[in-house]
N, C-alpha and C positions, 0 to 999 in steps of 0.2 A: 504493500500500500504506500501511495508517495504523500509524504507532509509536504504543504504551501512552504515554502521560504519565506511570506512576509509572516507569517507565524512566528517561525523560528526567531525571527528579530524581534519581532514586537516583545518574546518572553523573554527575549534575553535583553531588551532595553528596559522590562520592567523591573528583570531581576537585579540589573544594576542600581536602578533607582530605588527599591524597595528595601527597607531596612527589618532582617527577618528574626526574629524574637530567637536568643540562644537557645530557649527552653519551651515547650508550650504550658497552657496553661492549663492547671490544674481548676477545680472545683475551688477552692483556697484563695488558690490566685484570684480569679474573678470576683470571691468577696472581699478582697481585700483591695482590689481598682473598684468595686461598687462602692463601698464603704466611705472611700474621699468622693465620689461623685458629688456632685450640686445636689442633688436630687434630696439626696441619703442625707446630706449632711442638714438641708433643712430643716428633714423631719425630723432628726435628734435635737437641731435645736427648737424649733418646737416643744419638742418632749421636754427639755432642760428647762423651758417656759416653765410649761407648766410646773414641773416638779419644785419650781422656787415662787409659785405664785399659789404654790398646796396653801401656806400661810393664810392669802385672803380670805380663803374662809373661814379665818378665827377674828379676821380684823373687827367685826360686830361685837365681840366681847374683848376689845383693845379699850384701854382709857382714853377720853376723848379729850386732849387738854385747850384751853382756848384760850388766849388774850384778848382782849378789848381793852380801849381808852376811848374818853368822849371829853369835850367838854360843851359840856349842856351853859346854857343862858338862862336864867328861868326869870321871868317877871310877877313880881308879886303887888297886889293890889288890895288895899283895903277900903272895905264901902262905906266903914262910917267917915274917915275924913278924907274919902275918893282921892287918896295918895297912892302913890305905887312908887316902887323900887326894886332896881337890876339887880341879879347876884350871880357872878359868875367863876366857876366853881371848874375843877377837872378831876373825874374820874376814871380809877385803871382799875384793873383785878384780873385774878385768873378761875377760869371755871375749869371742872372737870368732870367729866360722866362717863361712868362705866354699867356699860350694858350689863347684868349680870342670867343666870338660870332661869326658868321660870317666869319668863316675861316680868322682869324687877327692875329697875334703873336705881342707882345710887349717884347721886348729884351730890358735890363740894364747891365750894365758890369762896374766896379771898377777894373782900374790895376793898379800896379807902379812894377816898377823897376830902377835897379841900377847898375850900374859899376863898377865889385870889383875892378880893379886896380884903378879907381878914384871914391875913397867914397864920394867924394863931389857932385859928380853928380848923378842926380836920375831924374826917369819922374813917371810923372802922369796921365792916359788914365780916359776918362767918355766916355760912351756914352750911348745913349739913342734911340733904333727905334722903330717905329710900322708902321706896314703894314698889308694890309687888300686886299682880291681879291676879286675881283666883277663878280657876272656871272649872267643869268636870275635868277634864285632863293637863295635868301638870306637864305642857312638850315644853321642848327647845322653841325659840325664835322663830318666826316661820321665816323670816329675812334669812336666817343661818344654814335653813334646813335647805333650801331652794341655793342657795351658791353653793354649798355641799354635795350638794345632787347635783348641779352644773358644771362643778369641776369634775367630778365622777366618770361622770359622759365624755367628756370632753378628753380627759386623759384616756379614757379605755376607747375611743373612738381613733385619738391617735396612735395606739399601740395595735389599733388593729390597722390601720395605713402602714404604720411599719412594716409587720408583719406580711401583709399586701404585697408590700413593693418584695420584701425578702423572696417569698413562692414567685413574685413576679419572675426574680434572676433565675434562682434556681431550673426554671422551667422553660427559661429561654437557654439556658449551660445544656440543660440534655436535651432540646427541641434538637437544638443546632448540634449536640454531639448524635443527634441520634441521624440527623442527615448526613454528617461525617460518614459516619458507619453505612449509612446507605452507598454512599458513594464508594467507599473504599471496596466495598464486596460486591459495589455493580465494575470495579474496575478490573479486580482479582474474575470476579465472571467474563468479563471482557476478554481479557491476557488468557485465562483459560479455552475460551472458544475460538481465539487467535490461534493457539496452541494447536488443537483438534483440530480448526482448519487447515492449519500447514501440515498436518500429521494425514488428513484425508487426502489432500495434494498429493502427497507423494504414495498412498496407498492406492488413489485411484488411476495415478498412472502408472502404479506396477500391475493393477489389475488383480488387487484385492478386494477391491471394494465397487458394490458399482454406482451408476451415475448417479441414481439418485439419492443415496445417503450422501454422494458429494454437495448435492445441491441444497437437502437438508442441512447439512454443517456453514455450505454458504448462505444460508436463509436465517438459520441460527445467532450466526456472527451479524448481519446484518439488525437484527432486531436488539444485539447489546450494544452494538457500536450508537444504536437512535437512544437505547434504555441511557448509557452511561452519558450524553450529551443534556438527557434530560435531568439528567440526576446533578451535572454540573453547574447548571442552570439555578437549578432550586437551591442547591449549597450555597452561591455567591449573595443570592434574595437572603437569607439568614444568615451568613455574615456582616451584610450588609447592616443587616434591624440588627444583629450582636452588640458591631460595633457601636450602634446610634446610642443604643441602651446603655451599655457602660461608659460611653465617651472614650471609646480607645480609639489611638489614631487611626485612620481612611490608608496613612502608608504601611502599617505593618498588616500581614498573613495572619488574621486567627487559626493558633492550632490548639487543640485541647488536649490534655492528658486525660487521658479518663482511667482509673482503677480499676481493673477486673479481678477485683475481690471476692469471693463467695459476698454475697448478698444476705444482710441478717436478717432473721424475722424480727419486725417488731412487735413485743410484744406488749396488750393492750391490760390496763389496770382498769377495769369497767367503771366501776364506783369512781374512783380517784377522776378519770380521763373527764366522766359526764358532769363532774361539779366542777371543773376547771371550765368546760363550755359553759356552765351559768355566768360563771364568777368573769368571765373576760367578753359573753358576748354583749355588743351594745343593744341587739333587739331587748334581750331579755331583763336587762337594765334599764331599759326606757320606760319598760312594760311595770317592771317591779316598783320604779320611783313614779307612775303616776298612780300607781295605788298608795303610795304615800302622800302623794297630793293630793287626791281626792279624800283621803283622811282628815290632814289638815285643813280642807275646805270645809267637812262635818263639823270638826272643831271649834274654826272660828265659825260656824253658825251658831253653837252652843253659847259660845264665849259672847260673839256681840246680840243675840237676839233673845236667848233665855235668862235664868237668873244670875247674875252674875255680881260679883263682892271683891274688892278693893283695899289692901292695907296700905297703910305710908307712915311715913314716924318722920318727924323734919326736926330741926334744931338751929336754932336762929339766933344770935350775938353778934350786938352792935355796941360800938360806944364812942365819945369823942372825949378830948381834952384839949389842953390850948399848949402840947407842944407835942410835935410828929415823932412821936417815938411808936415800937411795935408794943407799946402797955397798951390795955385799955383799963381807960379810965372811967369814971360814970359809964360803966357797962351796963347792958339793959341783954338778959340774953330769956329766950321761952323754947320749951321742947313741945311741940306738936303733935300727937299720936292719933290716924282715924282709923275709922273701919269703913265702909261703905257698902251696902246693898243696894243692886236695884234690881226689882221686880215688873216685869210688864204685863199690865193685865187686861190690856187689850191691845192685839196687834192687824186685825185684820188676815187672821191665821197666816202670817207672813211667816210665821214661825215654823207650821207646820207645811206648809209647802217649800218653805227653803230648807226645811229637814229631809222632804221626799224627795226633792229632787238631788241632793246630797248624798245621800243611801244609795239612789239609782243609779248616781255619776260614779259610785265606789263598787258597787255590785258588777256595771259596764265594765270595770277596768280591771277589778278579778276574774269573770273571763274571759277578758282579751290575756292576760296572762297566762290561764291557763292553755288557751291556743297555741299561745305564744312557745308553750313549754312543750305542748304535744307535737309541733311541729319541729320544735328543734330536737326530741329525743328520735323522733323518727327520723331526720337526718343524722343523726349521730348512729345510728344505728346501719343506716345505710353507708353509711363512711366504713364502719366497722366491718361490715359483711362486703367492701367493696376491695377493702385489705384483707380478707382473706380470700376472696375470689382471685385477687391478681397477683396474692403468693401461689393459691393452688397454682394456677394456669403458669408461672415460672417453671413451676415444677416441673408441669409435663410437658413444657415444651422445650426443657435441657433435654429431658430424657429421647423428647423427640430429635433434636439436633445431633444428640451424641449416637443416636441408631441412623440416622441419614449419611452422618461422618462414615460409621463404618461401612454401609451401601456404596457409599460413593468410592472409599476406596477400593472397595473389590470390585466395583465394576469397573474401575479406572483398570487395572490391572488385568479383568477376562476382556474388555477394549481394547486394550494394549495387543494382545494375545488372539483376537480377533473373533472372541467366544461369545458378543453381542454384539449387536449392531450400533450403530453410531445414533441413529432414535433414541435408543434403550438410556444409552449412556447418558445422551443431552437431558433428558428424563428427569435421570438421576440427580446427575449435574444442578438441574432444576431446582429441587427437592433439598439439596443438600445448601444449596446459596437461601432458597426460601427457608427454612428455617434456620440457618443462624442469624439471618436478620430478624425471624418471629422472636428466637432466642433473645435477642438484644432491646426489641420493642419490649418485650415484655418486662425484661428487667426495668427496663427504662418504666414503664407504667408502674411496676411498684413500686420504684422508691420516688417517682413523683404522688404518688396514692401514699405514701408514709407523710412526706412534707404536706401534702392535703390537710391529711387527717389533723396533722400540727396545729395548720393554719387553724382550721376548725375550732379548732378549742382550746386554742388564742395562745400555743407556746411559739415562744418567740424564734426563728428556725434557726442563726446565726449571731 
């Protein structure tokens, strides 16, 4: 067969320009150029977001310290001798309020001020509250509970993008090692029916063989010579997306190392595997936190529309004197302690219909959960039955390759020998290329069927 000459040049003008990687790449290697990619790197920092912004959901029970300064003008007016007079005065202080359990606030406040027109005089403000509301159910903050549950989502939303992108590589590494592998045994099939065909050549001009098993062997050659063209074709298309995906350069050769290790089973911890899918998937966390919402909605209906009661305890100390020191002098200080009920005793059964509809919205969203639950153990189970489906099938389809291996070598050998025909052989030939590629797909489906099952139920794959 004669090769073009502008071929020849073109490869060997590209081989000079092409800079070809010493080693290829490993499974390793390629997370390890993924890992610096843009891509990767924003989701981690994303992820680092969040993990330093976990805090904001405590900020609601942070102390809230505040300054202010004013200075007020106040005009004062007397109606028996319709006189009046200016006083202008500045005051500063600091407050502070800490949210505390049980919907309670604790409030402190430090203020003084003074009289510019008379510097001798100044006052002194303390005080001190806390109050606490009481209703059927003693919860957390509903402000606290709601960015609690927002950061929640939000981080387990992002660790399954991670995750995502991870199965994303992984599955583009053996797409494209698995079209390697195509091509490399449509090329050994190639060079093998090249082989037969020169070996028919010279059998059918000694007139052992007759015409038409020659014309079969050149009909044969013919269909790996279009088979191995096509298969070159589809190799360069997923090189092509390889490269895009990891950002490896456009001038180096993708080559992959792949291990051909026994392939381990993985084995599956039932219980453990199905509570790690609750715990990471975001459906069933969406599902879960708005039945805590629709809780808290009962609640505060309880809380603002039935009966509901009120403590505060305050403590209040002022005093001035006529020189600015921190004494107080002529102190005047009272502690305040209430209780408060209030009962509605007619509401226009607002009460009772914002309570049914409440119950309904919480009832709605127990079974959308439960849905929510029945469908993901049915997938999880199919995940499970689909790992062992495409272990079995490894199985039998080594056993299968390793019984073609031996076929093919005996008939390579009664071929040889002239004890079948050149059909028989190509047959074999067949048979024996067909499955070691079944062989190799298949591997390939279960350990992308292991990283599935990962993905699934949220372990992180690298």
């Amino acid at each position: 067969m004669k090769i073009n000459t502008s071929i020849i040049f073109i490869l060997i003008a590209f081989l000079c320009k092409a800079e070809i990687p010493e080693k290829a790449l490993s499974l390793e290697d390629v997370i390890s150029l993924a890992n610096n990619s843009i891509d990767y790197q924003i989701l981690q920092q994303q992820k680092l977001y969040l993990e330093r912004s976990e805090d904001e959901k405590f900020y609601h029970y942070f102390p809230k310290i505040m300054m202010s300064s004013t200075l007020p003008e106040i005009t004062n007016y007397h109606a028996l001798t319709d006189s009046s007079y200016t006083t202008k005065s500045i005051t500063a202080g600091v407050s502070i309020t800490q949210n505390l359990f049980y919907n309670s606030v604790l409030t402190a406040g430090l203020y003084g001020s003074e009289v510019l027109e008379e510097s001798s005089t100044s006052y002194k403000y303390l005080n001190l509250g806390l109050s606490t509301e009481l209703h059927y159910k003693m919860k957390f903050n509903k402000e606290y509970s709601s960015i609690k549950r927002s950061l929640e989502i939000k981080q387990l939303e992002l660790e399954s993008a991670i995750i995502d992108y991870q199965y994303l590589l992984v599955r583009k590494y053996y797409d494209l090692y698995r079209v390697i592998s195509e091509q490399e045994i449509e090329m050994k099939g190639y060079d093998l029916s090249l082989k037969h065909y020169n070996e028919g050549v010279s059998k059918f001009k000694a007139g052992i063989i007759p015409e038409v098993e020659m014309l079969d062997l050149e009909l044969y050659l013919q269909k790996k010579e279009l088979s191995l063209k096509r298969s070159k074709n589809t190799l360069s298309y997923f090189k092509e997306e390889f490269n895009r995906f990891i950002k490896y350069p456009n001038d180096y050769d993708i080559r992959l190392k792949y291990d051909n290790k026994e392939v381990i089973k993985h084995e599956i911890d039932f219980d453990d595997d199905i509570d790690k899918m609750y715990k990471n998937n975001p459906a069933f966390l969406n599902s879960r936190n708005e039945i805590l919402d629709k809780e808290d909605a009962l609640s505060d209906v309880y809380r603002t529309k039935s009966i509901k009661g009120q403590v505060s305890m305050s403590y209040f100390m002022d005093g001035s004197n006529n020189a600015y020191d921190l004494n107080f002098d002529n102190d005047n200080s009272k502690t305040v302690f209430s209780l408060g009920l209030s009962i509605p005793l007619f509401d226009g059964n607002d009460l009772i219909n914002s309570l049914d509809i409440a119950k309904l919205n919480l009832k709605i969203s127990k079974e959308k959960l439960k849905d929510t639950q029945i469908e993901l153990e049915n997938l999880f189970r199919s995940k499970v039955r689909n790992l062992e489906l495409n272990y079995e099938n490894l199985e039998i389809t080594k056993k299968s390759f390793d019984l073609s291996e031996k076929i093919y070598n005996i008939s390579q050998k009664r071929f040889e020998n002239g004890l079948i025909t050149s059909k028989d052989f190509i047959q074999n030939q067949i048979d024996y290329i067909s499955n070691k590629q079944d062989m190799i797909n298949s591997e390939i489906d279960y350990i992308l069927s292991v990283y599935e099952y990962k993905k699934f139920i949220g372990i992180s794959l690298f």
